[in-house]
N, C-alpha and C positions, 0 to 999 in steps of 0.2 A: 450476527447482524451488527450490534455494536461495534465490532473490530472493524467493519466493512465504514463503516460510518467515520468512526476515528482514524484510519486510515487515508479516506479521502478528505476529512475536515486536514489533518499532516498537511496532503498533500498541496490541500488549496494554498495554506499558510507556507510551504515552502515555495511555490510559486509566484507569490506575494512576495516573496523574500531573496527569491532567487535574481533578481536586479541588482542585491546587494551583496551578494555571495558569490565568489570566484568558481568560477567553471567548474572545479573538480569535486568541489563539497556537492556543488548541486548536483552532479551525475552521484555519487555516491549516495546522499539524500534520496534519489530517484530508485534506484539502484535497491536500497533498502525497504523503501514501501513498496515497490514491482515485486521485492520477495516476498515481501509478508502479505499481498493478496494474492499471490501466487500460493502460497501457505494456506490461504483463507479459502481459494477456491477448489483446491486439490479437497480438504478436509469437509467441505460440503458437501463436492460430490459422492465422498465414500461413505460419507452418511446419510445423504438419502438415497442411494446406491441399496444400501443394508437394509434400508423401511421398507422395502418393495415386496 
C-alpha cells in the first residue's frame, strides 16, 4: 500500500511539473509510474488470489 501511495504522491509532483518539462520526459515520467502500478496491481492480486 505504501508503493501505491508513493507512486501517486510521484505522480501528483510530476504533474505539478510537467508545465515545465518538455513533452517527452513527461510521457516517459508517465510511462514509468503506469508500470510500476501496473507491477503493483498485478502482484496484489496474485496475493490475495493465494489467501482464498
Amino acid at each position: 500500500m505504501l508503493f501505491l501511495v508513493a507512486a501517486l504522491l510521484m505522480l501528483g509532483v510530476l504533474v505539478g511539473a510537467a508545465v515545465h518539462l518538455p513533452l517527452p520526459v513527461t510521457l516517459v515520467a508517465a510511462a514509468v509510474i503506469g508500470g510500476w502500478l501496473l507491477v503493483f496491481g498485478v502482484r496484489e492480486r496474485i496475493g490475495h488470489s493465494g489467501n482464498h
